[in-house]
TORPATI-362026 format. One line per field, with one value per residue: residue number from 0; residue in three letters; x, y, z of N, C-alpha, C, O in turn. Coordinates in steps of 0.05 Angstrom, whole numbers, plus 32768, in hexadecimal, padded with zeros to 4 digits. Example, Ala and Ser with C-alpha at 12.3 -4.5 7.8 and 13.67 -1.06 7.14 Angstrom:
residues 2
pos <- 0,1;
code <- ALA,SER;
n.X <- 8108,8101;
n.Y <- 7F8E,7FD3;
n.Z <- 809C,808E;
ca.X <- 80F6,8111;
ca.Y <- 7FA6,7FEB;
ca.Z <- 809C,808F;
c.X <- 8108,8102;
c.Y <- 7FBE,8001;
c.Z <- 809C,809D;
o.X <- 811D,810C;
o.Y <- 7FBE,8017;
o.Z <- 80A9,80A1;
//
This chain:
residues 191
pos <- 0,1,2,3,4,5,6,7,8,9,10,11,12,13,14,15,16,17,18,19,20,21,22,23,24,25,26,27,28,29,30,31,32,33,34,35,36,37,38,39,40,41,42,43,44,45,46,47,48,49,50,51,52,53,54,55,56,57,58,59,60,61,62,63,64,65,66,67,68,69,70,71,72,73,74,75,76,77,78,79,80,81,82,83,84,85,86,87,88,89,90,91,92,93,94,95,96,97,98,99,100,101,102,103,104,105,106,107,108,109,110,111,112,113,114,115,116,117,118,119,120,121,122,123,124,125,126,127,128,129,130,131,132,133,134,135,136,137,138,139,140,141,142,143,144,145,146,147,148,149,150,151,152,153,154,155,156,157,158,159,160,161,162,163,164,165,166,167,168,169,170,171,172,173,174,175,176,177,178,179,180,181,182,183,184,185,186,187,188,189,190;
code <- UNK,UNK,UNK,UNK,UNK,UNK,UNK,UNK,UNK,UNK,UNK,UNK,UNK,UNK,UNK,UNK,UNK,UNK,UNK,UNK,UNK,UNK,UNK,UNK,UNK,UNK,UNK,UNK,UNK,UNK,UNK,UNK,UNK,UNK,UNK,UNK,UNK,UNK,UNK,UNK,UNK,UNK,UNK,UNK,UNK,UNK,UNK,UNK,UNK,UNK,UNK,UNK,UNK,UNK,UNK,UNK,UNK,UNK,UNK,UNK,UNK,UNK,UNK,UNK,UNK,UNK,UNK,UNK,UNK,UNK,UNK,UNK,UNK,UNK,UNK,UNK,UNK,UNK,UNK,UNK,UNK,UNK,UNK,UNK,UNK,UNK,UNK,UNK,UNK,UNK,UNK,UNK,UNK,UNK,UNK,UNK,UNK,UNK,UNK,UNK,UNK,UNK,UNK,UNK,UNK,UNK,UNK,UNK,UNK,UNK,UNK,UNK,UNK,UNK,UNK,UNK,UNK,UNK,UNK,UNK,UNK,UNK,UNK,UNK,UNK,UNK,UNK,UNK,UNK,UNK,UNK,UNK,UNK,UNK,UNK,UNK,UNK,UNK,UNK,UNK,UNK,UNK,UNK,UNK,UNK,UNK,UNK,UNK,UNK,UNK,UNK,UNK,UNK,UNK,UNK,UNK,UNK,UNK,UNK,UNK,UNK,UNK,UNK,UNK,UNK,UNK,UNK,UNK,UNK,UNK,UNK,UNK,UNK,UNK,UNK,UNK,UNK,UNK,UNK,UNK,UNK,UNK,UNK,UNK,UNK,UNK,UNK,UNK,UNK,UNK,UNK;
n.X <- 8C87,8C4C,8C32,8C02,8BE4,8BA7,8B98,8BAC,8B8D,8B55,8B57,8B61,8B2B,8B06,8B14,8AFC,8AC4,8A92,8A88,8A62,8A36,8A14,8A19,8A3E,8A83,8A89,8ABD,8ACD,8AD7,8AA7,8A79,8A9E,8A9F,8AB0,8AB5,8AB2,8AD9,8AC1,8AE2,8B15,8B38,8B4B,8B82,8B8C,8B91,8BB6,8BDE,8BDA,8BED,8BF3,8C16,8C39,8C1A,8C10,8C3D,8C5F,8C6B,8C6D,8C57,8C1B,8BFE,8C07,8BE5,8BD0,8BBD,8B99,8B68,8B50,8B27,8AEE,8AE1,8AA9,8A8E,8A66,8A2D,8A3A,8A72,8A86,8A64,8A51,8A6E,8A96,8A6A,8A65,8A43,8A48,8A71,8AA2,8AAE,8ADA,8B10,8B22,8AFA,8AC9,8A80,8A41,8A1D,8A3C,8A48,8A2E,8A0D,89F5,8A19,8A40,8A7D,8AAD,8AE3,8AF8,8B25,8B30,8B5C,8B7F,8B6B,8B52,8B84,8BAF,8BDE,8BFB,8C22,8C3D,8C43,8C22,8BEF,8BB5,8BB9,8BBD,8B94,8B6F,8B88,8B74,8B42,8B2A,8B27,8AF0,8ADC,8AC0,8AC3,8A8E,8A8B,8AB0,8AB0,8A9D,8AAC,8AB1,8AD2,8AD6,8AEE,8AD5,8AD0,8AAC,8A89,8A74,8A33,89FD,89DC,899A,8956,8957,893C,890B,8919,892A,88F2,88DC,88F9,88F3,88B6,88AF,88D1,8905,8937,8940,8964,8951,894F,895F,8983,89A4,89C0,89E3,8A0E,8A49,8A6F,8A9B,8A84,8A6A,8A8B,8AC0,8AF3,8B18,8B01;
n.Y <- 842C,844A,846F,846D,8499,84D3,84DA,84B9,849A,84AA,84A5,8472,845D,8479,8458,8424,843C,8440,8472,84A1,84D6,84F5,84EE,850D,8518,8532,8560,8585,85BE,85F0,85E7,85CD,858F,8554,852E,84EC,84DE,84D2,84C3,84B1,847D,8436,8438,846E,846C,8450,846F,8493,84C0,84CD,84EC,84FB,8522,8549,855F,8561,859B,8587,855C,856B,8590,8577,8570,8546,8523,8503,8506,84E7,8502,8529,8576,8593,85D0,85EF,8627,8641,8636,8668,8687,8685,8694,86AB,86B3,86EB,8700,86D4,86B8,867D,8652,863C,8647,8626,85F9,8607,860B,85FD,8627,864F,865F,868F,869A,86C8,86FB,86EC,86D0,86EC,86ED,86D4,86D0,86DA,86D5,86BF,8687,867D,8689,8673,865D,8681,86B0,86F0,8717,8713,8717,86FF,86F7,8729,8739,8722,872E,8761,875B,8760,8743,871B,872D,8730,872B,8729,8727,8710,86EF,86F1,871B,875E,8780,879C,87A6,879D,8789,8773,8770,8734,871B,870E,86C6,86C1,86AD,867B,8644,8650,8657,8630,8618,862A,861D,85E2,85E5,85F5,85DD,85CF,8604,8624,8652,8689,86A8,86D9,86E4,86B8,86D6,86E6,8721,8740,877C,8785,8769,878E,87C5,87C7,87E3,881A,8849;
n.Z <- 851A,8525,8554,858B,8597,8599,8567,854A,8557,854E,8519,8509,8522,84F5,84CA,84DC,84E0,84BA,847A,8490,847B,8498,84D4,8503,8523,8558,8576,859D,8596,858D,8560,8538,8515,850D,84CB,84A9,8471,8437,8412,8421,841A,8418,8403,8412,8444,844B,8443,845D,849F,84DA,8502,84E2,84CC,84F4,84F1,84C7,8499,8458,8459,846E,844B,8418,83DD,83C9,83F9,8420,8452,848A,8499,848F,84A2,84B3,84C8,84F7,84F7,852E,8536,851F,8537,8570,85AF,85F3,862D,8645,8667,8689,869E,869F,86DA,86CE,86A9,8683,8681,8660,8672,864A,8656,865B,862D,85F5,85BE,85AF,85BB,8599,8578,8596,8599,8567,853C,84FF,84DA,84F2,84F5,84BE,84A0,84B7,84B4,8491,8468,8475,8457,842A,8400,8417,844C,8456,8453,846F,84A9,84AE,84C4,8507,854A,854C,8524,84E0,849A,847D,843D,842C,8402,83D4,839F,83A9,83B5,83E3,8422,8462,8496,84D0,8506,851F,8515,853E,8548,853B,8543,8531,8532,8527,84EF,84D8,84DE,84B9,848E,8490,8486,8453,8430,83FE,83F3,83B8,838B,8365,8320,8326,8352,833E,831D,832A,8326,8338,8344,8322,82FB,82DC,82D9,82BF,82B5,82BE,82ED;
ca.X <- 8C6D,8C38,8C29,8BE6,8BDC,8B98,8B94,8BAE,8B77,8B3E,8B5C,8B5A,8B10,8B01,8B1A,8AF2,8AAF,8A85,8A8D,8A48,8A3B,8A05,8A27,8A5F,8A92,8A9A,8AD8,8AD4,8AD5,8A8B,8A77,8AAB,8A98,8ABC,8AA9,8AC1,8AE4,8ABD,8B01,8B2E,8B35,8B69,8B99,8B8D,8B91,8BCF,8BFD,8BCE,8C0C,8BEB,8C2C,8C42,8C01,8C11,8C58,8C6F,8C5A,8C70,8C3E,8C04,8C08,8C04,8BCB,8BC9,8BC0,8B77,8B69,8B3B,8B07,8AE8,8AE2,8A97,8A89,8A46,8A30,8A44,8A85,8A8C,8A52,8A55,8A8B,8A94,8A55,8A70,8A2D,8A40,8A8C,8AA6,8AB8,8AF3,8B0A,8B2C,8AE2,8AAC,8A67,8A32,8A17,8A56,8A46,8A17,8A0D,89EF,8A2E,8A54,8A9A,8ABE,8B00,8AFF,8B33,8B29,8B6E,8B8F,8B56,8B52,8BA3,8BBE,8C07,8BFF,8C3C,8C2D,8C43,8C0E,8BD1,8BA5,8BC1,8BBF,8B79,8B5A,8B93,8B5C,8B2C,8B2E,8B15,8ACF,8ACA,8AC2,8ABA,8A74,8A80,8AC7,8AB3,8A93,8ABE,8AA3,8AE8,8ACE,8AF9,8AC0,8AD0,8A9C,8A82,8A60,8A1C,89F0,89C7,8986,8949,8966,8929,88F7,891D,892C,88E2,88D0,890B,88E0,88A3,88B9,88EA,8925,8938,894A,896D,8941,895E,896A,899C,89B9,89CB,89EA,8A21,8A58,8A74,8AAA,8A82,8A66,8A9D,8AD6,8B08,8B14,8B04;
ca.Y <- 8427,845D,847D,8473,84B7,84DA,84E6,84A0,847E,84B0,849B,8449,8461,8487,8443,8417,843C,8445,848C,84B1,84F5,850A,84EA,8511,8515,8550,8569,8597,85D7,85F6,85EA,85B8,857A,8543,8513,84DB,84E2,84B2,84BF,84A0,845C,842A,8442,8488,845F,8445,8487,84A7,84B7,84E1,84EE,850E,853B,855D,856C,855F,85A2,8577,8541,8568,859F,8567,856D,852C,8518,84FC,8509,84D8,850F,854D,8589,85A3,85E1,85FA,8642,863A,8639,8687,86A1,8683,86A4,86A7,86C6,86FC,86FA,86B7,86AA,8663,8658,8633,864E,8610,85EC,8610,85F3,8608,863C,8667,8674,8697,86A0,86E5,8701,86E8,86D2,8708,86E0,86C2,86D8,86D1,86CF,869D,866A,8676,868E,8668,865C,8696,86C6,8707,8729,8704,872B,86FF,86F8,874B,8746,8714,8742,8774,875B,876A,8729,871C,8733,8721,8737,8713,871F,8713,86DC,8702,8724,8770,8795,87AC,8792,879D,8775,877C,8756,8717,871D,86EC,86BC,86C9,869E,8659,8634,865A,865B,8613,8606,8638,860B,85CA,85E7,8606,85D2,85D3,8626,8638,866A,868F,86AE,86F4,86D3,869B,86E4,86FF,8726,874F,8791,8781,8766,87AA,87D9,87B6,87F2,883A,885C;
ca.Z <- 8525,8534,857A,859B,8595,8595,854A,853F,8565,853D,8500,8507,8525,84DE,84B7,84E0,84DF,8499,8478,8498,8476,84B1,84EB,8503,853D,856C,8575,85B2,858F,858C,8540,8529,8516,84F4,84C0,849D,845B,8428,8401,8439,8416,841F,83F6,841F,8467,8453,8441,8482,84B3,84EB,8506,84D2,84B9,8501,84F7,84AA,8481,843E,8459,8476,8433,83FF,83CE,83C8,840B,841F,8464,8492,84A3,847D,84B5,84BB,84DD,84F1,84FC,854E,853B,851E,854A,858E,85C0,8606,8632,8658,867D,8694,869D,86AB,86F1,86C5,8687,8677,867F,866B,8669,8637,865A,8659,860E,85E7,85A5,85A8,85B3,8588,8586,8596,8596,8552,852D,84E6,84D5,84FC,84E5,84A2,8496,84CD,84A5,8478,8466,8483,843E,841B,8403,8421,8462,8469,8450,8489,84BA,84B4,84DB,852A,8558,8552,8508,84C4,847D,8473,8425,841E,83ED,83BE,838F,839F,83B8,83F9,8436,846B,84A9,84E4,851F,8513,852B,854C,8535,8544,8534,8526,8538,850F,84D6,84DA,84E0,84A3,847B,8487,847D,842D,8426,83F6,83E5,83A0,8380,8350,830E,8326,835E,8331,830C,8340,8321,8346,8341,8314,82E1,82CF,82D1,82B6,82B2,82C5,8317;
c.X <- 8C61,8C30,8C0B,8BDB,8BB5,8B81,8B91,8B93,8B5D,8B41,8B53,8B36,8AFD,8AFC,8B08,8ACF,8AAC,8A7D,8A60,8A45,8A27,8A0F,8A48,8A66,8A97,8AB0,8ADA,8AD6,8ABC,8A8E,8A88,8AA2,8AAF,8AAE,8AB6,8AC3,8ADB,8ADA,8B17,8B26,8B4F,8B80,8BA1,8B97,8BAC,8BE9,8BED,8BE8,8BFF,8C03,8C36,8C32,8BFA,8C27,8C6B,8C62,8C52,8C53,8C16,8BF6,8C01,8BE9,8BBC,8BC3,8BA4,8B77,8B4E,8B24,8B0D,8AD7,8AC2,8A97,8A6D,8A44,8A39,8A67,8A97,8A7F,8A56,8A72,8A83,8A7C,8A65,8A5C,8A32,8A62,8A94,8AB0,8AD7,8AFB,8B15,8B17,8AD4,8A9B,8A53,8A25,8A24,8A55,8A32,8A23,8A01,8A09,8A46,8A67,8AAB,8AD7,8B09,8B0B,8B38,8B48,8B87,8B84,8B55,8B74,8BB5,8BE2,8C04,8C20,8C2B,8C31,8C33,8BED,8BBA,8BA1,8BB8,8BA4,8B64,8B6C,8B83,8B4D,8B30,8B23,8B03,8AC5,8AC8,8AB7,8AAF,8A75,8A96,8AC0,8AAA,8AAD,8ABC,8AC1,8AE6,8ADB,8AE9,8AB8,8AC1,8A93,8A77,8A45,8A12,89E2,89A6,8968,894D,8953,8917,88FD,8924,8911,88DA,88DC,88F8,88C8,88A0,88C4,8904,8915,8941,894F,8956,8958,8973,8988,89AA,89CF,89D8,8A0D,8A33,8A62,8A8D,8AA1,8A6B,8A6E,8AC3,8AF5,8B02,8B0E,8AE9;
c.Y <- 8442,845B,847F,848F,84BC,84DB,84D6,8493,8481,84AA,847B,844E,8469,8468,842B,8415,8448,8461,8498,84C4,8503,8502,84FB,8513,8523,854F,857B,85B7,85D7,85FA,85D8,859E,856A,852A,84FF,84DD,84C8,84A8,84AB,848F,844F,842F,845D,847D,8458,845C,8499,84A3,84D0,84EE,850A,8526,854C,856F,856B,8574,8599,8564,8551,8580,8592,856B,8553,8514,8511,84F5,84F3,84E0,8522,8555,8591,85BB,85ED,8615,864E,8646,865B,8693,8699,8687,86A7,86BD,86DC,8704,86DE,86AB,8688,8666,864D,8636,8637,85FA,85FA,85FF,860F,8622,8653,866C,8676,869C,86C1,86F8,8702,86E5,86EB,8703,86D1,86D6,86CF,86C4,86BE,8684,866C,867D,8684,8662,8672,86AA,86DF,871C,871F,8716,8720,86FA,8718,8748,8737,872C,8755,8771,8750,8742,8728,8729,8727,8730,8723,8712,8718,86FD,86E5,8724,874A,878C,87A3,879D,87A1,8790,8783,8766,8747,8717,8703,86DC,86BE,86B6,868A,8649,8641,865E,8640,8603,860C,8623,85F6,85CB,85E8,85EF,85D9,85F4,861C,8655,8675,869E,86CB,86F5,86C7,86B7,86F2,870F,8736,876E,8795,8775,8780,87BA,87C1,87C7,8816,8843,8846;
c.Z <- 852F,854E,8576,85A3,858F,8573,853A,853E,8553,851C,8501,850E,850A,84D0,84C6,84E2,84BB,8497,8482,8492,8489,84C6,84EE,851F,854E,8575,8591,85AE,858D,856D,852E,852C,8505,84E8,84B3,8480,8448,8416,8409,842E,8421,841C,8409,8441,8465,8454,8454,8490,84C4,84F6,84FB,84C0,84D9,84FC,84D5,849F,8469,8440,8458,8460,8416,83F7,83CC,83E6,8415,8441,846A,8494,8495,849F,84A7,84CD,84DF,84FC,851D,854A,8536,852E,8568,859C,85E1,860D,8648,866B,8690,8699,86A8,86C0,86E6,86AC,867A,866F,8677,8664,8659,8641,8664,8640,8607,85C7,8592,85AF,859F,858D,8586,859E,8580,8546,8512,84CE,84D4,8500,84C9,8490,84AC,84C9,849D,8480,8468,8471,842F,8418,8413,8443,846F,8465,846E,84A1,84C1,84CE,84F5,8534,855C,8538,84EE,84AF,8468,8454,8418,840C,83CD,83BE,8390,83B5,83CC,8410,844F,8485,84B9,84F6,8515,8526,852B,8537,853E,8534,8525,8523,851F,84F0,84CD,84D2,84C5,8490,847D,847A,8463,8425,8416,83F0,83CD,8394,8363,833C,830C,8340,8354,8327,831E,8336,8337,833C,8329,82F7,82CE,82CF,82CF,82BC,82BE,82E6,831F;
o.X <- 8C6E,8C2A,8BFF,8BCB,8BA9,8B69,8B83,8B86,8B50,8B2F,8B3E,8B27,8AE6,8AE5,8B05,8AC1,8ABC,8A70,8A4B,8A53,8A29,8A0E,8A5E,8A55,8AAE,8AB8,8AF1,8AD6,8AB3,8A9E,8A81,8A9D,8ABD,8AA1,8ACD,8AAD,8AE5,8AE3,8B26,8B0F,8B61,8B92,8BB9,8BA4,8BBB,8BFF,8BF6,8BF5,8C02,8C01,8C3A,8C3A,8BE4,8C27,8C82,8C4D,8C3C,8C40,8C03,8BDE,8BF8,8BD7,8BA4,8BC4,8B95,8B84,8B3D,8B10,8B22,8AC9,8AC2,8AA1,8A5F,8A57,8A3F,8A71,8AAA,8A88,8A5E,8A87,8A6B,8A77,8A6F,8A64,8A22,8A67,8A87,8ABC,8AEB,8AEF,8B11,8B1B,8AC9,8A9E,8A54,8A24,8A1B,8A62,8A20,8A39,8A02,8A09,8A57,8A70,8AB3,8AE3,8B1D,8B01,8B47,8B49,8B97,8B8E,8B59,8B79,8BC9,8BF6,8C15,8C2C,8C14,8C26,8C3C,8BDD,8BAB,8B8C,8BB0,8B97,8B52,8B5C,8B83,8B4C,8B37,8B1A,8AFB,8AAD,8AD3,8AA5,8AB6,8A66,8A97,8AD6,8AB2,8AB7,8AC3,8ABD,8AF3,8AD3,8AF2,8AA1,8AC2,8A96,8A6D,8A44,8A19,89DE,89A6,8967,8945,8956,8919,88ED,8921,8911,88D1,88CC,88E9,88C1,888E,88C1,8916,88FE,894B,8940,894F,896F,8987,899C,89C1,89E8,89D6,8A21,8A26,8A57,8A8E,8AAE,8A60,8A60,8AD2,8B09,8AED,8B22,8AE0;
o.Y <- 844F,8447,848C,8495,84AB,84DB,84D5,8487,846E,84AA,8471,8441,8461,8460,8419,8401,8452,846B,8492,84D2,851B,8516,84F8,8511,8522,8539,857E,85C6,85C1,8609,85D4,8596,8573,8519,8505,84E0,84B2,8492,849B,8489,8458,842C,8461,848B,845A,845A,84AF,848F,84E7,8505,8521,8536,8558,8587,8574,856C,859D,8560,8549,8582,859E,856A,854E,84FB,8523,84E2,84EC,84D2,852C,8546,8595,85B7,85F2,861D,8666,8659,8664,86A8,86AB,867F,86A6,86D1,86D3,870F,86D5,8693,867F,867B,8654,862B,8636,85EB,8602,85EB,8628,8633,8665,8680,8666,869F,86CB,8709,8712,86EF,86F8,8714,86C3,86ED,86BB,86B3,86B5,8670,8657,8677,8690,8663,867D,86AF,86E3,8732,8727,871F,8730,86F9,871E,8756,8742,873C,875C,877D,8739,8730,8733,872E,8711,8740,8716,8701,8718,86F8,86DE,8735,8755,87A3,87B9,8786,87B8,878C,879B,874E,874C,8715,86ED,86E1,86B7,86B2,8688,863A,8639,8665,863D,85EE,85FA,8617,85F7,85BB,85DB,85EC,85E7,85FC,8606,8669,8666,86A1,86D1,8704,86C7,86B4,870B,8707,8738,8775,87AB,8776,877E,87CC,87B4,87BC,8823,883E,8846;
o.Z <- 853F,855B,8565,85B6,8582,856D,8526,852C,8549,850B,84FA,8500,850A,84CA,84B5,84E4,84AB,84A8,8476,84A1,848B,84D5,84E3,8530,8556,857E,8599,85C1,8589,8561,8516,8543,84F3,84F3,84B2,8474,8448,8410,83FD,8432,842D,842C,840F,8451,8478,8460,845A,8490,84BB,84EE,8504,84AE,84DB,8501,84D2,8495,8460,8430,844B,8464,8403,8408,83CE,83E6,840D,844A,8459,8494,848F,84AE,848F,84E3,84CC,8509,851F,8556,8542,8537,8576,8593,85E8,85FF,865C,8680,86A1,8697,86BB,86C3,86F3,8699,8662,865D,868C,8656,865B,862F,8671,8639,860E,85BD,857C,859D,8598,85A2,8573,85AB,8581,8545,8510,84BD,84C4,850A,84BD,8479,84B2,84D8,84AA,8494,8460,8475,8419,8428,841D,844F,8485,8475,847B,84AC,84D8,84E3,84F9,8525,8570,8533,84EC,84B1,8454,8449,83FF,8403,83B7,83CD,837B,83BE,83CB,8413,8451,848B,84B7,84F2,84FE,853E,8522,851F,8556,851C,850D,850F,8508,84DF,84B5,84C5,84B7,8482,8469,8468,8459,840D,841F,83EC,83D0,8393,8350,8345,82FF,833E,835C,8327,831F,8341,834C,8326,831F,82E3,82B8,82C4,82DD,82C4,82C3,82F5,8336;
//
């Protein structure tokens, strides 16, 4: 029999409400949300073992394993960091106006969120290792061989760019973006 555990309870809660792709759940971290897995079917509810997708690597590792919630994050969760203009009187509480987002986090560690297991002989483990707390290598996704980590700046103009987005509506990529090649596909060989 399963323990009334926290994880348990948000699970039977997942299976009992209807998958919502704009409704989601706050989590208590600034920027995480959770949502419900339209995937989670019955078949998925039944080999669910919360239990064991805290403490089984074999279990929580499986490819095949179909979790109750898909993890959102919104831009909060890389940019906002504690205000050092504003400390909590409790660091174990703070309230909203102990962070800002013009600072930036300057405690996110890029490494032990996105390589949180990793082997520390692993190329990509040394490559997030790079970057200090509070930085990031805004292009590591693109293929362009530059490791480049730097602070995460603010966000600035959220509102106004929000309003410009409704005003225009949908963006598209035009042809000279769709083409966006990289550095590798014009020197193939040689320095």
């Amino acid at each position: 029999m399963r323990k009334n555990t926290p994880a348990s309870r948000s699970v039977r809660a997942a299976r009992t409400s209807p998958p919502d792709p704009i409704t989601a759940i706050p989590r208590g971290v600034v920027g995480l949300r959770l949502f419900p897995n339209p995937a989670f079917d019955q078949a998925a509810a039944a080999r669910w073992d919360a239990e064991r997708f805290y403490s089984d690597p074999n279990y929580y590792l499986s490819k095949e394993l179909v979790r109750p919630y898909r993890v959102g994050m919104s831009c909060g969760f890389c940019h906002v960091g504690p205000n050092p203009e504003k400390p909590p009187a409790n660091p174990e509480a703070p309230q909203w106006e102990n962070l800002s987002g013009t600072v930036g986090a300057q405690y996110f560690w890029v490494d032990r969120i996105l390589a949180w297991d990793a082997d520390p002989t692993a190329f990509l483990f040394q490559l997030l290792h790079t970057a200090r707390p509070g930085s990031l290598d805004t292009s590591l996704v693109s293929s362009d061989n530059i490791n480049n980590p730097r602070t995460m700046n603010a966000v600035y103009n959220l509102w106004p760019r929000l309003e410009a987005a409704r005003r225009w509506g949908r963006e598209t990529l035009g042809p000279s973006n769709l083409a966006n090649k990289q550095f590798n596909d014009f020197v193939s060989q040689g320095r």
